[in-house]
mmCIF file of the C-alpha atoms, coordinates in Angstrom:
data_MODEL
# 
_entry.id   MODEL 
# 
loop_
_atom_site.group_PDB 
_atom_site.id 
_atom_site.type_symbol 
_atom_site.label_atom_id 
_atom_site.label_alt_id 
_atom_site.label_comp_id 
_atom_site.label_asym_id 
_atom_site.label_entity_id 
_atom_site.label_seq_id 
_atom_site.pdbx_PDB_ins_code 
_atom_site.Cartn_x 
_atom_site.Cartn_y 
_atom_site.Cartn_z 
_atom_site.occupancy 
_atom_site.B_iso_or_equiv 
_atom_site.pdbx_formal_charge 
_atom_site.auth_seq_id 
_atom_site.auth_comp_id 
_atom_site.auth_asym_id 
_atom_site.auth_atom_id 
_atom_site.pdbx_PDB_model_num 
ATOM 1  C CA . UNK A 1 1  ? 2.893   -5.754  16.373  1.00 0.00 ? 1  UNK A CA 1 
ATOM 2  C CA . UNK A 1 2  ? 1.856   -6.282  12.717  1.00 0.00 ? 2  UNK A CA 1 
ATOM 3  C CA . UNK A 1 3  ? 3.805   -5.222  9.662   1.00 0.00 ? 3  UNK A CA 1 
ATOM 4  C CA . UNK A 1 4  ? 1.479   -3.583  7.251   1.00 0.00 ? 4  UNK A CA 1 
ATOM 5  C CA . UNK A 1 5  ? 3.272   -3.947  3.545   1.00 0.00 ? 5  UNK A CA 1 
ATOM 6  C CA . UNK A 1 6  ? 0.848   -1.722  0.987   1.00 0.00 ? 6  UNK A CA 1 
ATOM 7  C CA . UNK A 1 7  ? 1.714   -1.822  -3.191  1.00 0.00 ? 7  UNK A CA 1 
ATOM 8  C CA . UNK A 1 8  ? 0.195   0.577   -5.146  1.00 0.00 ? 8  UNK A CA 1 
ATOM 9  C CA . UNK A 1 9  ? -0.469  3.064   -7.987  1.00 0.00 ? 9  UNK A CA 1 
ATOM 10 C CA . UNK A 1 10 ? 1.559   5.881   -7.674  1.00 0.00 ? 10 UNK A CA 1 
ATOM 11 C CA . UNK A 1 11 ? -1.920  8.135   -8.130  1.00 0.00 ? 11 UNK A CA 1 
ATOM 12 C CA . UNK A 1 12 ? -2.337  7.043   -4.653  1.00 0.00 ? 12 UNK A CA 1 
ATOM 13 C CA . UNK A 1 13 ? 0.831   7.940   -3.129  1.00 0.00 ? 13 UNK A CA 1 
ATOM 14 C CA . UNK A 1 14 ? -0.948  10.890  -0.855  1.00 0.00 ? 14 UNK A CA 1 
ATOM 15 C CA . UNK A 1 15 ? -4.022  8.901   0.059   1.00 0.00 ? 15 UNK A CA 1 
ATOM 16 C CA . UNK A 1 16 ? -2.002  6.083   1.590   1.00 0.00 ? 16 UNK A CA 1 
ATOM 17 C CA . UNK A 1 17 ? -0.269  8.936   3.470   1.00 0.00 ? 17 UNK A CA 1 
ATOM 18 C CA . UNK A 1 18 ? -3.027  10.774  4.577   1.00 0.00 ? 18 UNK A CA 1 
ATOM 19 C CA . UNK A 1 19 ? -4.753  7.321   5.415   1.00 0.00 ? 19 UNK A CA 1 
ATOM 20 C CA . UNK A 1 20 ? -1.815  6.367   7.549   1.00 0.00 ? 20 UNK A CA 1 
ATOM 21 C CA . UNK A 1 21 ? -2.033  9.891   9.361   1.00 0.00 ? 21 UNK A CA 1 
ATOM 22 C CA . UNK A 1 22 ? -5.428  10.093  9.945   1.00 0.00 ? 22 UNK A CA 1 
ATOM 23 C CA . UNK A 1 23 ? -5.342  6.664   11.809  1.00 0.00 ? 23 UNK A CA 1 
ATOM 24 C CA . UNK A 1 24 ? -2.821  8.032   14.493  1.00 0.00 ? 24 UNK A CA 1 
ATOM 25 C CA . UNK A 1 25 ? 0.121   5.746   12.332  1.00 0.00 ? 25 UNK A CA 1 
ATOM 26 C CA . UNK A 1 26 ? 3.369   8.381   12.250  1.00 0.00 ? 26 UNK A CA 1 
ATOM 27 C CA . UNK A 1 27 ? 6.104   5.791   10.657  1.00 0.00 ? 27 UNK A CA 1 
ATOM 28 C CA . UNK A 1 28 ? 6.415   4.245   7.662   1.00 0.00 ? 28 UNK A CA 1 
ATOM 29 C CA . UNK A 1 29 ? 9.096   3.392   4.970   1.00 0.00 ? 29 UNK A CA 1 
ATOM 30 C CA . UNK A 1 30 ? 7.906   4.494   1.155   1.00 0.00 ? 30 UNK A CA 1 
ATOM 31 C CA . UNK A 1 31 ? 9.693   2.923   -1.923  1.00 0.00 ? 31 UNK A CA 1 
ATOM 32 C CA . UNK A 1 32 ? 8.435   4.843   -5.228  1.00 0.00 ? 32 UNK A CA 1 
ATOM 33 C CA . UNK A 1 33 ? 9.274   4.114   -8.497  1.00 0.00 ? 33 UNK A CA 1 
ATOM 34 C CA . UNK A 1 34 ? 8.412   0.106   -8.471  1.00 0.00 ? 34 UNK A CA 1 
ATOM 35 C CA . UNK A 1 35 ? 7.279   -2.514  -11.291 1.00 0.00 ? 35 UNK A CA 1 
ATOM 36 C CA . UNK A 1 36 ? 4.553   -4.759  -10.605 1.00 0.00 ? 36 UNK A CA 1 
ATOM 37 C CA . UNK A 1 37 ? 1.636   -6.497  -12.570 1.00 0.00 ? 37 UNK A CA 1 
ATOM 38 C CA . UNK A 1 38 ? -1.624  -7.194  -10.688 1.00 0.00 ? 38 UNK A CA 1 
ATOM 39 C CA . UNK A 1 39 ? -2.250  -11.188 -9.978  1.00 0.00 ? 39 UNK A CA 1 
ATOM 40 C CA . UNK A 1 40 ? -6.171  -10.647 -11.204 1.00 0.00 ? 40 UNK A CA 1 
ATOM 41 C CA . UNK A 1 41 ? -6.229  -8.415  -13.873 1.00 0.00 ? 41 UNK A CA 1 
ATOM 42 C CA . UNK A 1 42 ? -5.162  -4.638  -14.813 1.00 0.00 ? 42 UNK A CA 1 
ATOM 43 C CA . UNK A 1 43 ? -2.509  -3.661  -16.769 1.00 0.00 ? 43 UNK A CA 1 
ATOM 44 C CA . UNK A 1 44 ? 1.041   -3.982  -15.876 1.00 0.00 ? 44 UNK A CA 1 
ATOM 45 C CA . UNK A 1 45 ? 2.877   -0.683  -14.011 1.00 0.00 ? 45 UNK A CA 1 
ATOM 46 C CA . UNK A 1 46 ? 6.342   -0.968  -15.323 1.00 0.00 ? 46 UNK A CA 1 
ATOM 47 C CA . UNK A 1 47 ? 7.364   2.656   -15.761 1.00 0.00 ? 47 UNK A CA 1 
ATOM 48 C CA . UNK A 1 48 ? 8.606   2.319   -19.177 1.00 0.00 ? 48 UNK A CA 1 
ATOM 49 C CA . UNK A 1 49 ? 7.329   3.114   -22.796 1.00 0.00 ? 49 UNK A CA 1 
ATOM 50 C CA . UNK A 1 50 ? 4.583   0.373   -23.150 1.00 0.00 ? 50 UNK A CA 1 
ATOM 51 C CA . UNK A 1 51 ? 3.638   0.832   -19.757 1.00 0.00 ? 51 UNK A CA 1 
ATOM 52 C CA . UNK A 1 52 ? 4.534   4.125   -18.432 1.00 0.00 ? 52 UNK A CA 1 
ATOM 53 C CA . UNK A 1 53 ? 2.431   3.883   -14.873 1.00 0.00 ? 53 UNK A CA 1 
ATOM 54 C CA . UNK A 1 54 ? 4.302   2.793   -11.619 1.00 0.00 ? 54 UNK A CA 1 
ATOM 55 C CA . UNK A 1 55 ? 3.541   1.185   -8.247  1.00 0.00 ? 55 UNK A CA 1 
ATOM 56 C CA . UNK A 1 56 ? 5.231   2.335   -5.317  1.00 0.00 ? 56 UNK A CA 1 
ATOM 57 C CA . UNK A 1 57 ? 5.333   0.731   -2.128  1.00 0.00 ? 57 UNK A CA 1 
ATOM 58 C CA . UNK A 1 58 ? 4.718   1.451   1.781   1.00 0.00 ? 58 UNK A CA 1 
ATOM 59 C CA . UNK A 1 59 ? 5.714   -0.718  4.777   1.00 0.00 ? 59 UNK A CA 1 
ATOM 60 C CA . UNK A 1 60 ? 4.597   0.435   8.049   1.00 0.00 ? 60 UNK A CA 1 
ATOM 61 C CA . UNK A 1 61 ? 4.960   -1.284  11.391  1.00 0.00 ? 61 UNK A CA 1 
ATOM 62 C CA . UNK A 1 62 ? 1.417   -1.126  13.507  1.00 0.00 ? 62 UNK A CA 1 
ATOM 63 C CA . UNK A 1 63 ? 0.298   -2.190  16.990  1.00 0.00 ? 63 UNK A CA 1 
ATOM 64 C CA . UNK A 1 64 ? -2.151  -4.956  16.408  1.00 0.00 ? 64 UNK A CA 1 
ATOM 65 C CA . UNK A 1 65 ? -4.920  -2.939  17.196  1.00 0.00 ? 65 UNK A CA 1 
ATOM 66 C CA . UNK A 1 66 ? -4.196  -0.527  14.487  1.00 0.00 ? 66 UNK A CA 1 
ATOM 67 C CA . UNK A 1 67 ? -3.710  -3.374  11.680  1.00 0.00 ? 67 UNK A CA 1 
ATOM 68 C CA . UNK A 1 68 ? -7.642  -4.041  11.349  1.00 0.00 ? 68 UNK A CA 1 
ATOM 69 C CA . UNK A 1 69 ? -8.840  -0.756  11.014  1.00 0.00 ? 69 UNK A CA 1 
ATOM 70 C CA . UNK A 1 70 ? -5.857  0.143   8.564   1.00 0.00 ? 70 UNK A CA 1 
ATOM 71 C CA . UNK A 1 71 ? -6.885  -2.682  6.201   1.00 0.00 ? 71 UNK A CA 1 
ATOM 72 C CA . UNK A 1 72 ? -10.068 -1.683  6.624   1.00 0.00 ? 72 UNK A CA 1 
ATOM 73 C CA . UNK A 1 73 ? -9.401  1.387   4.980   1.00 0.00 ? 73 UNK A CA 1 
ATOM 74 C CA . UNK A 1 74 ? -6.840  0.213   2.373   1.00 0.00 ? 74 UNK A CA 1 
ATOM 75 C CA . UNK A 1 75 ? -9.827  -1.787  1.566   1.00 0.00 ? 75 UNK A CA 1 
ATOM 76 C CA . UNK A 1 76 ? -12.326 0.767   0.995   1.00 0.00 ? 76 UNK A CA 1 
ATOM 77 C CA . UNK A 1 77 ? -9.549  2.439   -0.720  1.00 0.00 ? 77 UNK A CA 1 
ATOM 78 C CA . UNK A 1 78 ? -9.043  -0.085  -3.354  1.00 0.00 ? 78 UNK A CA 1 
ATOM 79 C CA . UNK A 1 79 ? -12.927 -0.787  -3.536  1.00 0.00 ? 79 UNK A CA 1 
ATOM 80 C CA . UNK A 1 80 ? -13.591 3.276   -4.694  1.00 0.00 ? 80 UNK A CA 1 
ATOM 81 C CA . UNK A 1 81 ? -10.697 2.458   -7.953  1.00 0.00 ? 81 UNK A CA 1 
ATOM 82 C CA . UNK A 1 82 ? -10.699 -1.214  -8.843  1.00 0.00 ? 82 UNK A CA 1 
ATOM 83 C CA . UNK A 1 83 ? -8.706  -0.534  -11.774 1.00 0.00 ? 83 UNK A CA 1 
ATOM 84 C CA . UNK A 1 84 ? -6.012  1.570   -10.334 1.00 0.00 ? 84 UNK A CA 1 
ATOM 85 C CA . UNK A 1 85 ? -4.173  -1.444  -8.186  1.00 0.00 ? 85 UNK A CA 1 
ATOM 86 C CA . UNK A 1 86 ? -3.476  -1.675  -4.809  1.00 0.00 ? 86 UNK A CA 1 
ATOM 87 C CA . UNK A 1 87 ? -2.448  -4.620  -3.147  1.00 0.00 ? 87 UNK A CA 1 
ATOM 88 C CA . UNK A 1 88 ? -2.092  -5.050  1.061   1.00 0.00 ? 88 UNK A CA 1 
ATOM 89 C CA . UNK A 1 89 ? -1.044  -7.546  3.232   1.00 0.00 ? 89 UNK A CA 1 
ATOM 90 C CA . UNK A 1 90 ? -0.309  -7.902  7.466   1.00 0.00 ? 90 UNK A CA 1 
ATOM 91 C CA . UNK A 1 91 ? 2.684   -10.148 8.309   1.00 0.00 ? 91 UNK A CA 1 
ATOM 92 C CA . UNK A 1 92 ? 3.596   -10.505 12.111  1.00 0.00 ? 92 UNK A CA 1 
ATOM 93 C CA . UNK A 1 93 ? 6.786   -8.901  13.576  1.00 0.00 ? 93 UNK A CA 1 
ATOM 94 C CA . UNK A 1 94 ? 8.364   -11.464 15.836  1.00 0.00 ? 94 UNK A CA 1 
ATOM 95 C CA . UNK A 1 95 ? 11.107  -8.532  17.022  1.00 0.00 ? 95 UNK A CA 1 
ATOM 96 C CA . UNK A 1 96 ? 12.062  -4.940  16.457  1.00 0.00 ? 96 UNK A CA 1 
ATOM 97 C CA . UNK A 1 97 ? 14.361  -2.224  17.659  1.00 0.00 ? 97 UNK A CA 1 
# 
């Protein structure tokens, strides 16, 4: 199994969703409402007065047949808005309940 952690502009909050759906993927774990500042460029997403934009933040756990074509996807994603933000990553998952 692969863990699938996904940070993002909140504009793309139901695309992620929808994305995750689509792809037969039921459960996931959202956190809205984050701070983050791209390591290549954009503007920061801090969710105050200078920067009023926010990230949130989906983790969802994936068979590893599932992780490639997700990524896929974030990627084409991300490709469509540059500047938006989104950042993705796989990690393995050694054990779950």
């Amino acid at each position: 199994m692969k863990a699938i952690f996904v940070a993002y502009n909140q504009a793309y909050n139901q695309e992620i969703v929808e994305l995750l759906e689509k792809l037969g993927q039921r459960g996931y774990t959202v956190w809205e409402e984050i701070g983050g500042r791209g390591s290549k460029d954009g503007e920061p997403h801090l969710g105050n007065h200078a920067w009023p934009t926010q990230n949130h933040a989906v983790l969802s756990v994936v068979e590893n047949n599932l992780a490639g074509p997700v990524m896929e996807e974030l990627r084409k994603l991300d490709a469509a808005n540059p500047k938006l933000g989104l950042r993705a990553y796989t990690l393995p998952v050694e054990d779950a309940l």
